[in-house]
C-alpha positions as CSV (number, residue, x, y, z in Angstrom):
1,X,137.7,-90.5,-70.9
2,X,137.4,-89.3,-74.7
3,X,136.6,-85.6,-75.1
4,X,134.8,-86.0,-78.5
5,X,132.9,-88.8,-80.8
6,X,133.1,-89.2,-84.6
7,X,130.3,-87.4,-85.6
8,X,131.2,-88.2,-89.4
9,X,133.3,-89.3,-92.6
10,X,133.9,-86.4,-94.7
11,X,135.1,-86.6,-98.4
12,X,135.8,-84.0,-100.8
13,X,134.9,-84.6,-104.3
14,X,134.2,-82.3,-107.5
15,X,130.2,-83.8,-107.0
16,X,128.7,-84.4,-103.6
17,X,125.0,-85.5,-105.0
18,X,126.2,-87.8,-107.5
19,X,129.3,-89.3,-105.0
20,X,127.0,-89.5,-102.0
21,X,124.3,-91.4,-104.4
22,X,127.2,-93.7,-105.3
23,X,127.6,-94.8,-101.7
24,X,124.1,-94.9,-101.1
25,X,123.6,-97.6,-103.5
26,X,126.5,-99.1,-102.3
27,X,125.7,-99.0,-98.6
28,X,122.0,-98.2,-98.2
29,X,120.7,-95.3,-96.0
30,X,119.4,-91.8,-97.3
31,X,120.9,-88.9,-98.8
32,X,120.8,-85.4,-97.6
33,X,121.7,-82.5,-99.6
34,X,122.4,-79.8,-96.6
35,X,123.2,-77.1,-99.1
36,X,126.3,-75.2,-99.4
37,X,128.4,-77.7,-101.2
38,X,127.5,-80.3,-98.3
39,X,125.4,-84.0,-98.5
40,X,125.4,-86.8,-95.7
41,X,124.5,-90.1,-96.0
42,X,122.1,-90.9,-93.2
43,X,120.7,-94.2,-91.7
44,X,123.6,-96.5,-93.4
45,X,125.3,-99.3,-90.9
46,X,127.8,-97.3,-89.4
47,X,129.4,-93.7,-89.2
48,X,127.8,-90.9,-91.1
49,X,129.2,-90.4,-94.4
50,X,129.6,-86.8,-95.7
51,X,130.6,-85.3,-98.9
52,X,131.9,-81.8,-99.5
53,X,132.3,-80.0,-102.4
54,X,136.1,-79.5,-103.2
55,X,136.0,-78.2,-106.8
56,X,139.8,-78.8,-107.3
57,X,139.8,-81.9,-105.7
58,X,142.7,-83.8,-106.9
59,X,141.8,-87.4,-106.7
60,X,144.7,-89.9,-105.1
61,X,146.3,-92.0,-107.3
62,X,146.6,-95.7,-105.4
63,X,149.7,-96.6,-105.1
64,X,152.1,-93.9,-106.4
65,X,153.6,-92.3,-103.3
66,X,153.6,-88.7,-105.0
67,X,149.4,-88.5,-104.7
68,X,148.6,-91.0,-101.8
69,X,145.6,-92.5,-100.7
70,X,145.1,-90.1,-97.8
71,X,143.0,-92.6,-96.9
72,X,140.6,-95.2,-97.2
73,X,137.0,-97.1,-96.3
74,X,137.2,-100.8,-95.8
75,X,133.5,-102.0,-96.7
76,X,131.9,-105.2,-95.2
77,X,130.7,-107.9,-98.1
78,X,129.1,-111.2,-97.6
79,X,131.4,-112.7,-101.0
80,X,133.4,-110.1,-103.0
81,X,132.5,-112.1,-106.6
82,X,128.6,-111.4,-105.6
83,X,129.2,-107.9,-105.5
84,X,132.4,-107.3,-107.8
85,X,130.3,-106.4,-110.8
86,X,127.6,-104.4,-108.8
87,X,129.9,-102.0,-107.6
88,X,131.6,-102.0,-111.0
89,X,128.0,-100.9,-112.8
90,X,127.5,-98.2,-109.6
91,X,130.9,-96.5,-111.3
92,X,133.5,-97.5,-109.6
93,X,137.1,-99.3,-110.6
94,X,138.8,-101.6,-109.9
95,X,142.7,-101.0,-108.7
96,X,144.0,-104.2,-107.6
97,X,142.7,-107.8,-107.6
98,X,146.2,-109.4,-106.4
99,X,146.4,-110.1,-109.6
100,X,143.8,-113.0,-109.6
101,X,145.2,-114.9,-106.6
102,X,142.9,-115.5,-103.7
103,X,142.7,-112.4,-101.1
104,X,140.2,-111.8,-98.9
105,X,140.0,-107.9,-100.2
106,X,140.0,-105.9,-103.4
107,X,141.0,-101.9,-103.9
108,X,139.0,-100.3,-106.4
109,X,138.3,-96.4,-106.4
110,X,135.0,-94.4,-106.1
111,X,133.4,-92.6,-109.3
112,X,135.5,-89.6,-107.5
113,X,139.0,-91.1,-107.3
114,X,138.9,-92.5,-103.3
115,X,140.2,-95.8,-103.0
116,X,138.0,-97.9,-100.6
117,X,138.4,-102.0,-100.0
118,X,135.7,-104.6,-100.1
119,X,136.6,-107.1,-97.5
120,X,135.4,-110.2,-97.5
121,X,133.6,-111.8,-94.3
């Protein structure tokens, strides 16, 4: 029997607001600035996101081993190409294509430095 339930995502960043926009035009749902340095993103397929302000937030720099990813989101397209310069114009960049060679995923990194995958379907 689990003793608890994932009640959220959290991710520090220098900007909740603008960051938790970012994934709302990325994933859908509504954002919710809670105050004190604290925004979720509500009503979006899946767990709640949540963004905390961490004003030294040292974003990870994918791959070096000396600032890891800490972690990572793997986001659910229809076709990568379809959204590849959508998500591009939102503010984020990309890390790794593969180099051009068919993959069912790309990395690319959110306006705040997290590296997240779109994954094809």
């Amino acid at each position: 029997m689990a003793i608890a339930t994932l009640g959220a995502v959290v991710l520090d960043c220098p900007d909740p607001l603008a960051l938790a926009g970012f994934y709302a035009e990325l994933l859908g749902g509504k954002v919710v600035d809670e105050g004190d340095g604290w925004v979720e993103l509500v009503g979006a397929e899946g767990p709640v996101l949540a963004f905390q302000e961490a004003p030294d937030h040292v974003p990870p720099r994918w791959p070096e081993p000396g600032a890891p990813q800490q972690f990572h989101l793997d986001l659910r397209v229809p076709v990568i190409d379809e959204v590849h310069e959508r998500v591009l114009a939102l503010g984020a960049r990309l890390l790794d294509d593969n180099g051009g060679k068919p993959r069912s995923w790309r990395i690319y990194a959110d306006p705040a430095g997290h590296p997240f995958c779109l994954c094809g379907r």
